[in-house]
C-alpha positions in Angstrom: 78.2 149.3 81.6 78.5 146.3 78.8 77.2 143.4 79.8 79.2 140.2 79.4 78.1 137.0 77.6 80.4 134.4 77.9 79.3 131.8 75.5 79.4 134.3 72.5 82.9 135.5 73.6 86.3 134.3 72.2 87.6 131.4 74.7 84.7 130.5 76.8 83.3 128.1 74.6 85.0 124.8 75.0 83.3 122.4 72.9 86.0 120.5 70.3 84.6 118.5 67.8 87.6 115.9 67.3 89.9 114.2 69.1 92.8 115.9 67.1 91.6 119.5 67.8 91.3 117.9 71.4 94.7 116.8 71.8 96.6 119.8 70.1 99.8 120.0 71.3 100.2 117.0 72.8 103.8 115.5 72.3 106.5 112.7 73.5 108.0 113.4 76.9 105.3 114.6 78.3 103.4 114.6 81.5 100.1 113.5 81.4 96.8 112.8 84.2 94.3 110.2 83.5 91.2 110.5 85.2 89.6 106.7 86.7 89.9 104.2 89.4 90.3 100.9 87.7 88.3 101.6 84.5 85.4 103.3 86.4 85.6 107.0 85.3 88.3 106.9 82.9 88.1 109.0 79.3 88.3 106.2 76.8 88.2 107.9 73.6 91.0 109.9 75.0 93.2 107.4 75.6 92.0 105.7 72.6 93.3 108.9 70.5 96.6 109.1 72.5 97.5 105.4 71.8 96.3 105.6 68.0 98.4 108.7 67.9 101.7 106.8 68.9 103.0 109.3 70.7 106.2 108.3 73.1 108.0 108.6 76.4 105.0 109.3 78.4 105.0 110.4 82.1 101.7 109.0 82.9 100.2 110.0 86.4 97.0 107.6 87.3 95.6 105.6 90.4 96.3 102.1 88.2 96.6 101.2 84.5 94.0 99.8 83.6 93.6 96.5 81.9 95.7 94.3 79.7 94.2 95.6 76.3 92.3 98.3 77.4 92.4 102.2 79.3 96.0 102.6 80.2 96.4 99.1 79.3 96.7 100.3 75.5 99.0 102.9 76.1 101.6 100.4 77.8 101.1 97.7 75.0 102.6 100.2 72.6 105.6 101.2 74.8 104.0 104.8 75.3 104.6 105.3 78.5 108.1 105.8 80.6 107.7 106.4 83.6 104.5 105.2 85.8 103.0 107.5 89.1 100.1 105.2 90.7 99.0 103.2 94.3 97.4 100.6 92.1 98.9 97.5 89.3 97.4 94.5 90.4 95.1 93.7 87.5 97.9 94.2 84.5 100.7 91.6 83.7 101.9 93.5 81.1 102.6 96.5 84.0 104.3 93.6 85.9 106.4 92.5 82.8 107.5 95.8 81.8 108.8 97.0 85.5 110.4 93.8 86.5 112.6 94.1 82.9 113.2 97.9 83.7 111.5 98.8 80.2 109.3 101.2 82.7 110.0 103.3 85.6 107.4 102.6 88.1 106.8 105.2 91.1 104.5 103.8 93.5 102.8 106.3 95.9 100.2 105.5 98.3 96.4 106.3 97.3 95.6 109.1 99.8 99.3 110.5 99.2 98.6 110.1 95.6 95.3 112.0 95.8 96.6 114.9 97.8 99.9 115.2 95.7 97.6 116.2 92.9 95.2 118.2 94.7 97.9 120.4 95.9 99.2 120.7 92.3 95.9 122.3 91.4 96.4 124.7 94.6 99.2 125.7 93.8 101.0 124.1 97.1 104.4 123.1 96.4 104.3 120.2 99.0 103.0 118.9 101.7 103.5 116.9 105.1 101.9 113.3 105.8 102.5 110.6 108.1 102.3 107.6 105.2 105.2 106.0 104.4 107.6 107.5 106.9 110.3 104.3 107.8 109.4 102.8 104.3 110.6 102.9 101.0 108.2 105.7 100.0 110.2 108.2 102.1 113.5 107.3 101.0 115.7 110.3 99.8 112.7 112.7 101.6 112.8 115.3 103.9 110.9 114.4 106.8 110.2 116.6 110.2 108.4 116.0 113.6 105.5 117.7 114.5 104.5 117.1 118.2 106.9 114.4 118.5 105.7 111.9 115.3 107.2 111.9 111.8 106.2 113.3 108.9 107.7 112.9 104.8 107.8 116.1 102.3 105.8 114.9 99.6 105.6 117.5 96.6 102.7 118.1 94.9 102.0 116.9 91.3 100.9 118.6 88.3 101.0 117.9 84.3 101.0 118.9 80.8 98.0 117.4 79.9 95.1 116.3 82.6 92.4 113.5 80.6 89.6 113.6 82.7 86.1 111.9 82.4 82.7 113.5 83.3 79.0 112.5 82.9 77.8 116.3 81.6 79.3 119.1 80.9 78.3 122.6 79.5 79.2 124.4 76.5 81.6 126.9 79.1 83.2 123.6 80.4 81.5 123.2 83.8 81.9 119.9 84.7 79.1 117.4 86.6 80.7 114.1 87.5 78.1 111.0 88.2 78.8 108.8 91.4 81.9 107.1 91.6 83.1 107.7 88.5 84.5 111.6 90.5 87.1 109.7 92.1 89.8 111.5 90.6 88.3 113.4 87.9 87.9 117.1 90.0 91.3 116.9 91.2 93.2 116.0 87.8 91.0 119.0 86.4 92.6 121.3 88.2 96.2 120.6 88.1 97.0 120.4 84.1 98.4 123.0 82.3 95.8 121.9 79.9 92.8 119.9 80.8 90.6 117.8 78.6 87.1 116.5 79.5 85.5 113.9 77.8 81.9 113.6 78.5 78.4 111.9 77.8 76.3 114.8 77.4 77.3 118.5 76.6 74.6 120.9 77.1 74.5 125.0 76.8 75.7 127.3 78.9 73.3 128.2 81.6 71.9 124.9 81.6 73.7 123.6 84.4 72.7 124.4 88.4 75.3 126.1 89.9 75.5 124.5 93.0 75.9 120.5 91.0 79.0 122.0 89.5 81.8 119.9 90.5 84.4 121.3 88.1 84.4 125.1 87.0 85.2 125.6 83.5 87.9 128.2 84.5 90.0 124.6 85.1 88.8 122.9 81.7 89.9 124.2 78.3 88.3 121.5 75.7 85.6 119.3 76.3 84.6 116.9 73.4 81.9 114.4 73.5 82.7 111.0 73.9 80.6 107.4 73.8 81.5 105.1 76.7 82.0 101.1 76.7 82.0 101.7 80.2 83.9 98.1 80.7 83.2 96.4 84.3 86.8 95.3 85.3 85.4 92.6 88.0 82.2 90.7 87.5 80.5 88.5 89.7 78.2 86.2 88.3 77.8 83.9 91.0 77.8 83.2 94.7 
């Protein structure tokens, strides 16, 4: 029998080598994921490329927005984006500006609700149960059923066109290693976009990677293009 060897075969290498080859196919209406919590973890050249590239009526899907003037920021300084799925908008005015006027749709989900809407996208799980936000506003025009007497909302799960996701290493297959905090919600994104991009600070061959660190199989990653990181620190404390 034949052995296999992945890295020389059609489709298994992942490596891109611009941000255009990167975002092939992307297009207006869309629904896209964007990896980050604040602008810890988030794939700046990415967005970068999708705001140079002007591209319009945007379902974005991301914990927050990032910054006036930079991450998501960008993208809602040119009008890019629709329709807004997050937990978090307390550090853009701009956000605040464009829902109050109704120039954006803004869905508001909690953070754990948010987190396991996406998850079950990538598991393919249709919805789900939770107890968060039954009596509120975020269960309005939901199912909801008791279990053992309390109340529970139907919240369907959430997938996208594109997922924009953010790792430290990957390899040359598109195995993924995420560094610290910037995981938060990197792994899950990765798995739930019909096409999934991961840009990264080191790319290294096939093989190189331990098994067992892999947070991301490349089975969930299609291109994977080297990026270089301001890495931004959205709060800082410089004195007591």
């Amino acid at each position: 029998m034949a052995v296999l060897q992945p890295q020389s075969g059609k489709g298994f290498h992942k490596v891109v080598s611009s941000y255009e080859e990167a975002l092939a196919g992307f297009q207006a209406g869309m629904t896209v994921m964007v990896g980050g919590f604040g602008l810890c973890g988030i794939p700046e050249g990415l967005i970068q490329a999708v705001y140079q590239s002007g591209v319009k009526g945007l379902t974005c899907i991301s914990n927050n927005a990032g910054v006036d003037g930079f991450g998501l920021g960008l993208w809602l300084q040119n009008r890019q984006i629709a329709t807004m799925i997050a937990s978090y908008v307390g550090e853009n005015a701009l956000f605040e500006e464009l829902f109050l006027s109704g120039e954006m749709k803004v869905i508001l989900t909690p953070q754990g609700t948010l987190a396991e809407k996406i998850r079950a996208g990538g598991a393919g799980i249709p919805a789900f149960y939770t107890a968060t936000g039954v009596g509120t506003l975020v269960a309005e025009g939901k199912e909801t059923r008791a279990f053992e007497g309390r109340q529970y909302v139907l919240e369907p799960a959430l997938t996208a066109d594109f997922s924009l996701v953010k790792a430290w290493r990957a390899d040359t297959m598109g195995n993924l290693v995420y560094r610290k905090t910037a995981m938060n919600f990197n792994p899950m994104m990765a798995t739930a976009g019909k096409i999934t991009v991961a840009e990264v600070e080191e790319i290294v061959p096939a093989g190189t990677l331990d098994p067992e660190h892999i947070h991301t199989p490349g089975i969930y990653v299609d291109r994977v293009i080297q990026g270089h990181f301001e890495k931004r620190i959205e709060q800082r404390t410089v004195r007591h």
